[in-house]
KOLGULO-600581 format. One record per residue (C-alpha): residue in three letters; chain; residue number from 0; x, y, z. Coordinates in steps of 0.05 Angstrom, whole numbers, plus 32768, in hexadecimal, padded with zeros to 4 digits. Each point is the difference from the previous one (the first is absolute). Example, Ala and Ser with C-alpha at 12.3 -4.5 7.8 and 13.67 -1.06 7.14 Angstrom:
<atoms>
 rokol guza tigu    x    y    z
   ALA    A    0 80F6 7FA6 809C
   SER    A    1 801B 8045 7FF3
</atoms>
This chain:
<atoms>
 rokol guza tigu    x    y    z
   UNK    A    0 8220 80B3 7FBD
   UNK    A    1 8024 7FBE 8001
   UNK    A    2 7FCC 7FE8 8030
   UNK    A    3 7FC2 8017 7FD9
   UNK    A    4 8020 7FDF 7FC0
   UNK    A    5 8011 7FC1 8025
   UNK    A    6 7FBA 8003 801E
   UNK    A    7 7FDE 8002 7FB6
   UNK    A    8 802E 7FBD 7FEA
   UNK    A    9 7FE6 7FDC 8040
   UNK    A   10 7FBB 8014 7FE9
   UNK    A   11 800E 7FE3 7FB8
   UNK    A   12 8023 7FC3 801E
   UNK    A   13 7FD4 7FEE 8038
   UNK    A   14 7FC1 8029 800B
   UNK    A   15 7FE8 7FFF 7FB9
   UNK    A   16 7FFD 7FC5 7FEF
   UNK    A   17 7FD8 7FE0 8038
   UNK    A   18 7FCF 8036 7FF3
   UNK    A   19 7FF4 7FED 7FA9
   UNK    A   20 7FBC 7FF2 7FFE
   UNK    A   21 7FF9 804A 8023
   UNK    A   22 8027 802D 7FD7
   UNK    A   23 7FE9 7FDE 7FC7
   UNK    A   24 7FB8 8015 800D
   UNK    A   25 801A 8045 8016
   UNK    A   26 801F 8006 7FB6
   UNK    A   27 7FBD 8001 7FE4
   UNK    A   28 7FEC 8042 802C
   UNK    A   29 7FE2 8008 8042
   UNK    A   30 7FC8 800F 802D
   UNK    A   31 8014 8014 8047
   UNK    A   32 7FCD 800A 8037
   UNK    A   33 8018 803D 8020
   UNK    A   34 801F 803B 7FF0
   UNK    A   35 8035 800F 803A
   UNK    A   36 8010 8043 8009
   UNK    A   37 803C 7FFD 8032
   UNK    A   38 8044 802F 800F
   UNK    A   39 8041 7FFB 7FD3
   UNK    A   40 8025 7FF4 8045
   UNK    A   41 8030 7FC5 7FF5
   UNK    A   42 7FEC 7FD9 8040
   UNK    A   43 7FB4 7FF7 7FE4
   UNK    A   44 7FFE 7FB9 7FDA
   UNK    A   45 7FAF 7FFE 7FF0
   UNK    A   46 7FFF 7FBC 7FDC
   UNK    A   47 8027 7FED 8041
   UNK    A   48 7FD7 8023 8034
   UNK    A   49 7FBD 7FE2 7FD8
   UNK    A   50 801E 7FBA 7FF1
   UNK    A   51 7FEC 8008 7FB9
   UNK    A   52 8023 7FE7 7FBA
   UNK    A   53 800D 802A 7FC6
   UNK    A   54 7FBF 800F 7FDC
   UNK    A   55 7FD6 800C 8040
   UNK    A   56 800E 8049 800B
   UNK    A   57 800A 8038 7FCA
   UNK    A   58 8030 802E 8034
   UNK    A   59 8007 804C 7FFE
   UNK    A   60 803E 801C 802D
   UNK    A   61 800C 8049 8010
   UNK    A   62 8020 8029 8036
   UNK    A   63 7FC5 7FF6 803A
   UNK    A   64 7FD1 7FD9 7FE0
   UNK    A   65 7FD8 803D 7FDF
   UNK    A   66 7FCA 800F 7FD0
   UNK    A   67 8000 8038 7FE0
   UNK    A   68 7FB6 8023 7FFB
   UNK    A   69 7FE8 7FF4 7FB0
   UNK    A   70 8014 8032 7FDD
   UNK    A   71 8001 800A 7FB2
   UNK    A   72 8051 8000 8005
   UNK    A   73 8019 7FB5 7FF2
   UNK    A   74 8029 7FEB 8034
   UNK    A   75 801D 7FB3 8003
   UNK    A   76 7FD9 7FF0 803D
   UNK    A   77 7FC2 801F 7FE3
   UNK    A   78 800C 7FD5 7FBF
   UNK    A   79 800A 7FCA 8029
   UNK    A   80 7FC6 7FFA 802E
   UNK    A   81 7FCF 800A 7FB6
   UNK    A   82 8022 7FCB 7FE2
   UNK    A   83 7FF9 7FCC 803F
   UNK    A   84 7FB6 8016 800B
   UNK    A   85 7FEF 800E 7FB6
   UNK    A   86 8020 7FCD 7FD3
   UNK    A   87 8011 7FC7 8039
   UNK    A   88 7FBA 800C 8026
   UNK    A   89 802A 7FED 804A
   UNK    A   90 7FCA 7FF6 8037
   UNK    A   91 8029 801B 803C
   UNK    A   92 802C 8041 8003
   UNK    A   93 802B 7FFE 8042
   UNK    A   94 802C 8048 800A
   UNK    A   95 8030 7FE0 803C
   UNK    A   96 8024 8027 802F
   UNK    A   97 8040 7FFC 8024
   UNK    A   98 801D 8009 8048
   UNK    A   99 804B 8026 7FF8
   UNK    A  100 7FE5 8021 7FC7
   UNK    A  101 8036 802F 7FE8
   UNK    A  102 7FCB 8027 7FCD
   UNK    A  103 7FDD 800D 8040
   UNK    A  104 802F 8020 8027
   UNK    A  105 8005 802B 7FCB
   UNK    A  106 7FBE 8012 7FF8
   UNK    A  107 8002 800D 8050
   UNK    A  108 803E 802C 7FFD
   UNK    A  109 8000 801F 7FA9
   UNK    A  110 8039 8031 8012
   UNK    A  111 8034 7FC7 8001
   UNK    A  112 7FEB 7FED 7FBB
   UNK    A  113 801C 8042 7FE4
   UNK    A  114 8036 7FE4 7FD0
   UNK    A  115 7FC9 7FC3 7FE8
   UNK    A  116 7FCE 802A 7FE1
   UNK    A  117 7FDA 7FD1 7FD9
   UNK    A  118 7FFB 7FD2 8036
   UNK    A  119 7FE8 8039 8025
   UNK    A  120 7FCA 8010 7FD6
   UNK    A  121 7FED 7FB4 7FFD
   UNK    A  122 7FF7 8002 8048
   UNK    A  123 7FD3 8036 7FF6
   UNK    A  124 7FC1 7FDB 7FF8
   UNK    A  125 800B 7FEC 8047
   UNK    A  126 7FF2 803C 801A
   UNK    A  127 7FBE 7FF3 8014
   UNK    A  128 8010 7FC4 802B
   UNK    A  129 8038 8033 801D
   UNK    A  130 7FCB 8034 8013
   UNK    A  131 7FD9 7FC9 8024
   UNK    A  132 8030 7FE8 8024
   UNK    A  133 8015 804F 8017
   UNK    A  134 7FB2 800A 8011
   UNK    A  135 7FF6 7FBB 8022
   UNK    A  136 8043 7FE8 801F
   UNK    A  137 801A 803D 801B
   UNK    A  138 8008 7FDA 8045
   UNK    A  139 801C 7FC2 7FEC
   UNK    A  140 804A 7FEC 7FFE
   UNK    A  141 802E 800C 7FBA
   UNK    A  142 7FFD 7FB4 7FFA
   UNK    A  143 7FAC 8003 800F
   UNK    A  144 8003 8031 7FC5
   UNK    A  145 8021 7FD6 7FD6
   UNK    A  146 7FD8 7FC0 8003
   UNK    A  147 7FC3 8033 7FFB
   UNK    A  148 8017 801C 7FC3
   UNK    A  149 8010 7FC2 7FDE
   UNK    A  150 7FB1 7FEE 8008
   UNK    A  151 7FEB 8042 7FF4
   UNK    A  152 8032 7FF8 7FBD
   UNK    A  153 7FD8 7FBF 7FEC
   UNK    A  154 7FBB 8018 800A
   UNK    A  155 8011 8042 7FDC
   UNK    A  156 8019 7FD7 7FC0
   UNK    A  157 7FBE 7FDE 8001
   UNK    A  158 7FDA 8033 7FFA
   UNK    A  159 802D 801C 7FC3
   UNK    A  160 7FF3 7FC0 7FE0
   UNK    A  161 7FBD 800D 7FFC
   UNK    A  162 800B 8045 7FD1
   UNK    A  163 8012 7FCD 7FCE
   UNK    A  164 7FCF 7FF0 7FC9
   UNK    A  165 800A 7FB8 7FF7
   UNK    A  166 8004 7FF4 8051
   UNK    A  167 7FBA 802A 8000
   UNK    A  168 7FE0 7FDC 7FD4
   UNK    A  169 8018 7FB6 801F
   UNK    A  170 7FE8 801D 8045
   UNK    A  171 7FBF 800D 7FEA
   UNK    A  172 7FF6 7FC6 7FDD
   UNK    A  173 801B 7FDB 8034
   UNK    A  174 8038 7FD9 7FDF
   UNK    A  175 803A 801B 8021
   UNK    A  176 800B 8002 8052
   UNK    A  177 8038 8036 801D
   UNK    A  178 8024 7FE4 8038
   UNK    A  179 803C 802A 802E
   UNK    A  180 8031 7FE1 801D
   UNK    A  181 803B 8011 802D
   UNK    A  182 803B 7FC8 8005
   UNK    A  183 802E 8003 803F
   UNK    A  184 8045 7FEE 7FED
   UNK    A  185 8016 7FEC 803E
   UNK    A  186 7FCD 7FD1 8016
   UNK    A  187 7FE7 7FE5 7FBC
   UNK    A  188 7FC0 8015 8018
   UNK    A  189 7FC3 8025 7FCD
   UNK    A  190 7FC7 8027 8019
   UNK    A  191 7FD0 8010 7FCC
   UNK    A  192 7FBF 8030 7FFF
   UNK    A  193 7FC5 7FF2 8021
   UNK    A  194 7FC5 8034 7FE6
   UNK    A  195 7FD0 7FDF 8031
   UNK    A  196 802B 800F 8038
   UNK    A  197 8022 8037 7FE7
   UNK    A  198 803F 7FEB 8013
   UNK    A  199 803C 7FCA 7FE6
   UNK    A  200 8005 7FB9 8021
   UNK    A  201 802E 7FC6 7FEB
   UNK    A  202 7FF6 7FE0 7FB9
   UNK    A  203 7FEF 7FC0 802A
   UNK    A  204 7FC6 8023 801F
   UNK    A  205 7FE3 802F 7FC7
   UNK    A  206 8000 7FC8 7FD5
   UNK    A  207 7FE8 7FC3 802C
   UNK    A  208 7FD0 7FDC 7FD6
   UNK    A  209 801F 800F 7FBF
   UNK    A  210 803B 7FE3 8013
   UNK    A  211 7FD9 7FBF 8023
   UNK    A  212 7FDF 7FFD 7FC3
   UNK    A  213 8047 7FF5 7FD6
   UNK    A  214 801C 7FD9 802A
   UNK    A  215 7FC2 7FCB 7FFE
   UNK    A  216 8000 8000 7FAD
   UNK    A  217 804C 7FF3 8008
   UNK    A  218 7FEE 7FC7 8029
   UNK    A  219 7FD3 7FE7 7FD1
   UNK    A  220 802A 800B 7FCB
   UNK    A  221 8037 7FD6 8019
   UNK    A  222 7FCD 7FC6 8013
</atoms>
C-alpha cells in the first residue's frame, strides 16, 4: 500500500496538473467511444495497451472477459454494458482477451475450482467455447488449446452481447460495431477479429486504413 498511496501523491503533484484543461472537461461528464470489455487480471492496463486518456474508454473488468447472456436478473456487467450503450450511446464495444488467462484454465480444467464456487459458476458461461475447443482441438497441444480457447472465449462473448436489448437495437441500427480482441502479454502484440476472413490478425492489419486515416488528421492537426 505505501506504493499505491505514494503513487496517488505523484499523480496530484505531477501528473495532474499538466493534464488541467483535461480533467476539467472530464468534471463536466463524459462521452467515451468504446466500451472495453476486458479481464480483471492485474497485468491488463487497457488505457495503456490502447494509448488512450481518461474519458476515452468506459471499461468493464471481470474474471475472463465475459458477458453474461441477457437475462432479466441484474448483474453489474449487465447494468453496465445498458448504461454505456443506452445512456452514453459508445460506437465501438471491444470484449478483449488474454494469453495466460488464469479464468481459462479454469474453465479447461472446473474440478480445480472446487473451493471457488462463484468463480466457478462465472466461468460457466464459457462453456461453450470449452465444448468447441473439445470438438475441434482434440489433436492440438495443451498450449494449442489454450490460445484456441482464448479466441473461442472472445467470439463466444460477442455473441452474448448481442442477447442484450440495447446492443440489439444499436446493431441493427447500425450505431454500434463489436470488435474481439486477444492481447499477448508477452509480446505486446493484439490480434483482433476478422469476420471476412474468419479468423484474428494483428490490430495493425485488421485496422489498416482506419488507422492511416488517424494518423493523417493528426498530421493535419499538428500543421
Amino acid at each position: 500500500m505505501p506504493k499505491i498511496a505514494a503513487g496517488v501523491v505523484k499523480f496530484q503533484e505531477e501528473a495532474f496538473p499538466k493534464r488541467k484543461e483535461l480533467f476539467d472537461k472530464l468534471s463536466t461528464g463524459q462521452n467515451p467511444e468504446a466500451l472495453f470489455i476486458t479481464c480483471s487480471d492485474s497485468r491488463i492496463s487497457p488505457n495503456l495497451m490502447t494509448s488512450t486518456d481518461p474519458g476515452e474508454l468506459f471499461i468493464i473488468r471481470n474474471a475472463g472477459n465475459i458477458v453474461p447472456p441477457h437475462t432479466t436478473h441484474t448483474g453489474g456487467t449487465t447494468a453496465s454494458i445498458e448504461f454505456a450503450v443506452g445512456a452514453l450511446g459508445v460506437k465501438h464495444i471491444v470484449v478483449c482477451g488474454h494469453t495466460q488467462c488464469g479464468a481459462m484454465k479454469g474453465a479447461m480444467n472446473p474440478e480445480g475450482l472446487d473451493a471457488l464456487p462463484h468463480v466457478r459458476e462465472w466461468i460457466g458461461y464459457s462453456r461453450a467455447a470449452v465444448q468447441v475447443v473439445a470438438g475441434q482441438g482434440d489433436k492440438l497441444s495443451d498450449d494449442d488449446k489454450m490460445a484456441m480457447l482464448i479466441e473461442q472465449n472472445v467470439l463466444l462473448q460477442l455473441t452474448h452481447l448481442k442477447t442484450h436489448p440495447y446492443v440489439a437495437a444499436a446493431l441493427a441500427a447500425g450505431s454500434v460495431q463489436l470488435h474481439g480482441w486477444v492481447y499477448d502479454i508477452k509480446s505486446g502484440e493484439v490480434h483482433a477479429w476478422d469476420e471476412d476472413e474468419g479468423r484474428f490478425k494483428p490490430v495493425s492489419e485488421r485496422y489498416r486504413e482506419e488507422v492511416a486515416a488517424h494518423a493523417a488528421q493528426v498530421t493535419a492537426q499538428d500543421h
